[in-house]
N, C-alpha and C positions, 0 to 999 in steps of 0.2 A: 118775306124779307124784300126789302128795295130792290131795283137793280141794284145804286150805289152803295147800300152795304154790302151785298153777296158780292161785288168785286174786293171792298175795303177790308172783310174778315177773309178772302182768299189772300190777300196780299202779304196780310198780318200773319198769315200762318205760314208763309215762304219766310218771311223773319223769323220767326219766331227764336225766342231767347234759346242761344245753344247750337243751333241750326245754321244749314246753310242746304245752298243748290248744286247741284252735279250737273255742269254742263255734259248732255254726252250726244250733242247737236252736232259733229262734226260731218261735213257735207264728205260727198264718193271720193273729193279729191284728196282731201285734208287725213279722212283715216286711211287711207289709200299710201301714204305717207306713214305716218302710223306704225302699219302693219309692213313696211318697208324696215322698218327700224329693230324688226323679231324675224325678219327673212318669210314672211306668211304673206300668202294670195289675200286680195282684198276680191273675198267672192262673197254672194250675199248669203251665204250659208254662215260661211268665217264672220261679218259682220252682226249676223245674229248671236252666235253661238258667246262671242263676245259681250256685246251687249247683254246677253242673256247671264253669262256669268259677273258682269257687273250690279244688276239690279235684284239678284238673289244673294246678293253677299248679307248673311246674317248678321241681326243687329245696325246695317245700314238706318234705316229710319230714323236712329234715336239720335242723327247727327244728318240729314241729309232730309230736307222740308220736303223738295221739290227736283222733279229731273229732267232738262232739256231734251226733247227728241229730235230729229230729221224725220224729215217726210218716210223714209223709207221705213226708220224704224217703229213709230207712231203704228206702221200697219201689221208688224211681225208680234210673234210669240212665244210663248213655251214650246216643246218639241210639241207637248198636249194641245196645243192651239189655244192656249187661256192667250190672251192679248197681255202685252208689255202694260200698258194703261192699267188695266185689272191688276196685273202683281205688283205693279206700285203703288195702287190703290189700296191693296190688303194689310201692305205695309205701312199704310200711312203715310204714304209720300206721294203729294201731288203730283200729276204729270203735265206735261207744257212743251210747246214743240215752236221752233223755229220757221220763221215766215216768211225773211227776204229773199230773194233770191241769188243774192252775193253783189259784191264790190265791183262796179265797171270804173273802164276811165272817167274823167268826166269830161266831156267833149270843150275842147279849147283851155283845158287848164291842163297841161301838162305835167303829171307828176300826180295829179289829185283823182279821188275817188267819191264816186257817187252809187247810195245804195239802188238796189231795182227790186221789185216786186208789188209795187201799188196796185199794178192792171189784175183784175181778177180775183185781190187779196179777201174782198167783203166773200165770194162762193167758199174760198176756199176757207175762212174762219165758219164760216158757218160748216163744214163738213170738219175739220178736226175736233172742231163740238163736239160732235157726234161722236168723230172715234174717240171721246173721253177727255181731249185738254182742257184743262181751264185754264192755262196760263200762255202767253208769247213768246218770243223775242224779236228782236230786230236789230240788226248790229250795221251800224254806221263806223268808216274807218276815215280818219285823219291823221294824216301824213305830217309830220315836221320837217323840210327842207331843209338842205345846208344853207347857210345864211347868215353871213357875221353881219352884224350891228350898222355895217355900213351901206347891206345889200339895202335898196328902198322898199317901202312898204305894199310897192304893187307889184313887185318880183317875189315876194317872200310865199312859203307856201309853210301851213293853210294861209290859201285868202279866206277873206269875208267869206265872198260868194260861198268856197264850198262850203265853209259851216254852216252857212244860213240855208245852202240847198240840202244839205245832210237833215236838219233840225225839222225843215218842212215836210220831210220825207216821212220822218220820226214820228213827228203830230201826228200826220195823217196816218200812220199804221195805228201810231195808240187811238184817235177818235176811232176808226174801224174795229181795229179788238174788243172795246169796251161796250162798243154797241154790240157787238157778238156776244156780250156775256164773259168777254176773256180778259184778265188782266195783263195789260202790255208792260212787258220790262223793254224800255228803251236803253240802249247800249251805245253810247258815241266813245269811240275807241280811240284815244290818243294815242300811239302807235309808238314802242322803245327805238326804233328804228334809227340810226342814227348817232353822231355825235352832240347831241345839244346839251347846254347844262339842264339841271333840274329845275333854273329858274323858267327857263325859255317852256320847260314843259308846263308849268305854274301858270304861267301866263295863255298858252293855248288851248291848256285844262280849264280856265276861266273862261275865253274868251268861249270857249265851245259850249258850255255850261248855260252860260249865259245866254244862249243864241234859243238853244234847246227853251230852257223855261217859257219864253219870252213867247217861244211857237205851242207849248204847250198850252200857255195861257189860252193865247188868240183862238186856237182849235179847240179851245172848251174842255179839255181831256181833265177828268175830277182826276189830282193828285194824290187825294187819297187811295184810292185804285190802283195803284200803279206804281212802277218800281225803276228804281235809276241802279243800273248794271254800267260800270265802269273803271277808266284804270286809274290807278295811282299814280301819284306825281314822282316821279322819278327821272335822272340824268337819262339820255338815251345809252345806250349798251353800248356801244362806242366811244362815249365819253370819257376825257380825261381824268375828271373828277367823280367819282362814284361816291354816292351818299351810303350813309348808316340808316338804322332801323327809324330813331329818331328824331332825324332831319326827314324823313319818308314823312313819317306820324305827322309831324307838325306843321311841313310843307299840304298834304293830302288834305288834312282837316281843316286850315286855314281857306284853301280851297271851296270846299265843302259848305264853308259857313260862308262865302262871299256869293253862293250862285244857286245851294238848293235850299227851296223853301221848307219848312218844318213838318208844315203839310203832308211831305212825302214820309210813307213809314217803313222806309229803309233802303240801304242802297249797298248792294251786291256785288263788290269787286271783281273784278276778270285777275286772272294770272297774268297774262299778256306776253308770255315769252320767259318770266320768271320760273327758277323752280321750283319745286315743291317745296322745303323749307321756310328758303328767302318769304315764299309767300304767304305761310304761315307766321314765320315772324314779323313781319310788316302788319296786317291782320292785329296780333295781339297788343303791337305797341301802340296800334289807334286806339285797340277797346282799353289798355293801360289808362287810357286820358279820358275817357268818357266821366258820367254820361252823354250822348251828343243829341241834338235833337233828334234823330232817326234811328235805329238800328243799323249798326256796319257790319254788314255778311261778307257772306261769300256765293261767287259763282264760277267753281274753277272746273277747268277741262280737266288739262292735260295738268295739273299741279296735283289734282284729286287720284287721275287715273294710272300718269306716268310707271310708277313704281307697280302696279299693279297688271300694267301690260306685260312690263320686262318680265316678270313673275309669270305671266300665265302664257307667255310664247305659241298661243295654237294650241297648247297639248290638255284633253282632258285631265292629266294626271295631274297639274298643276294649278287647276280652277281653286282650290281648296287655298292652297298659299297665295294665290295673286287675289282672290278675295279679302282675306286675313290683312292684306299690303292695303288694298282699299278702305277698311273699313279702321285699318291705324291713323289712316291720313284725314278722314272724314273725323272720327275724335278728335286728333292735333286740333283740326279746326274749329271743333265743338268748342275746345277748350278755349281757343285766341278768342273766341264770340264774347267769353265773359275776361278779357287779358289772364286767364292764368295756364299758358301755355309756357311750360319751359322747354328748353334742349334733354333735361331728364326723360323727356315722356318719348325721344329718339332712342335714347340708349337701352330703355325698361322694354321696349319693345323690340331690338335687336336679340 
């Protein structure tokens, strides 16, 4: 098989009809917060033990393609020493592990963010090879500033610059991955943060989009190979006006059709600060309107896992039920894959 189809048929299989991905990529500091929110130490025993009751939740597969790693976890196991990699593998769920390094300032744009991890990224794809990934990520954040209609265009934030330096950033991890063998999901994160309408989100979801393709082209990175992980157009969470399921779908998808080429075969939503529900419904009303040129997934963290922490608090007596909470949430979304998710399918599982 080609390079380029052995990345095209792993890609196609992270979509796959039904399916979606489990982000459980969250860096030292982010589960560390987490495990703040169940009163439990973020010790790498705890960080395992968790993980580990996540990716053994029976029946996971049949709803759940693919599972994001951190560096750290990529290298843990079973208590038996079988590698996390191996039991997702058994399960028929690819594994794929997180690559940048995180979100700095960006130097002279106050307010904005620039991803890091370029130096050294070609060694280090080549060694998660090895420990089993075939797949990436890379998550780029963009900020919406406050900024009414009359602030000017070179106050406003995002500027150009950062998207355009976020996007090149982006290329250049997906050229590198794809030469490793690994299919790069590129992540540009339009950020809820803030009072902005849903329009203002629409338009930075575009502009960002847009910045992106345009770098992927130039870096040569084959779109088929490869996976667009992103958020949905929606008001910022402070905002006056708050949208329905609807206005999400139609605002998103309009989006969608104005910046990603068809080329791509499928694009993987983040949760972004939404909960579990919300996100599942949002989710169903896109795939309601399909078919789209791509497949519309999912890539959620903390929407997938949320319910599933509160449930298993540290305690092994509990693995049993906070799995059972996983593996409802992973359905719901199986089901939004093809729009026939209702509110029923909350209750029948209560």
């Amino acid at each position: 098989m080609t390079h380029h189809a052995h990345l095209e048929e792993t890609a196609r299989a992270l979509v796959a009809p039904g399916k979606g991905i489990l982000a459980a990529d969250e860096s030292s500091g982010t589960i560390k917060k987490r495990f703040d929110s169940i009163n439990l130490e973020s010790t790498e025993s705890n960080r395992r033990a968790y993980r580990d009751m996540l990716f053994t939740a029976p029946g996971l597969g049949e709803h759940i393609s693919g599972v994001i790693l951190y560096d750290e976890t990529i290298r843990q196991g079973l208590p038996d020493g079988t590698p996390f990699t191996k039991v997702l593998e058994q399960t028929g769920m690819i594994p794929g592990i997180k690559v940048d390094t995180g979100a700095k300032p960006l130097a002279g744009f106050e307010g904005e963010q620039i991803t890091e991890g370029l130096d050294g990224l070609r060694e280090r794809l080549a060694e998660y090879a090895q420990l089993g990934a075939r797949f990436t990520k890379w998550r780029a954040v963009i900020n919406i500033g406050p900024g009414s209609s009359e602030a000017s265009p070179s106050d406003r934030i995002p500027s150009q610059f950062c998207i355009d330096a976020n996007a090149h950033a982006l290329a250049r991890y997906a050229g590198l991955s794809q030469d490793a063998g690994l299919v790069p999901i590129v992540e540009p994160e339009v950020m809820m943060d803030g009072d902005h309408s849903i329009d203002r989100c629409f338009d930075v979801s575009v502009r960002t989009l847009r910045s992106l393709f345009d770098q992927l082209y130039e870096h040569r990175v084959v779109l088929e190979g490869a996976l667009l992980k992103t958020n949905m157009v929606l008001p910022g969470k402070d905002a006056q006006d708050q949208a329905g399921p609807e206005e999400i779908a139609r605002q998103t998808i309009r989006c969608f059709r104005n910046t990603v080429p068809a080329a791509v075969p499928g694009i993987v939503f983040l949760s972004g600060g939404q909960d579990d529900i919300p996100a599942t419904d949002h989710l169903n009303e896109m795939n309601k309107r399909g078919p789209h040129p791509w497949e519309l997934s999912f890539s959620y963290g903390r929407a997938l896992q949320a319910p599933a922490l509160k449930a298993w608090k540290g305690e092994p007596a509990n693995v049993e039920a906070a799995q059972q909470a996983l593996a409802h949430r992973a359905r719901c979304n199986g089901a939004a894959r093809f729009g026939k998710y209702s509110s029923d399918m909350e209750t029948a599982a209560a």
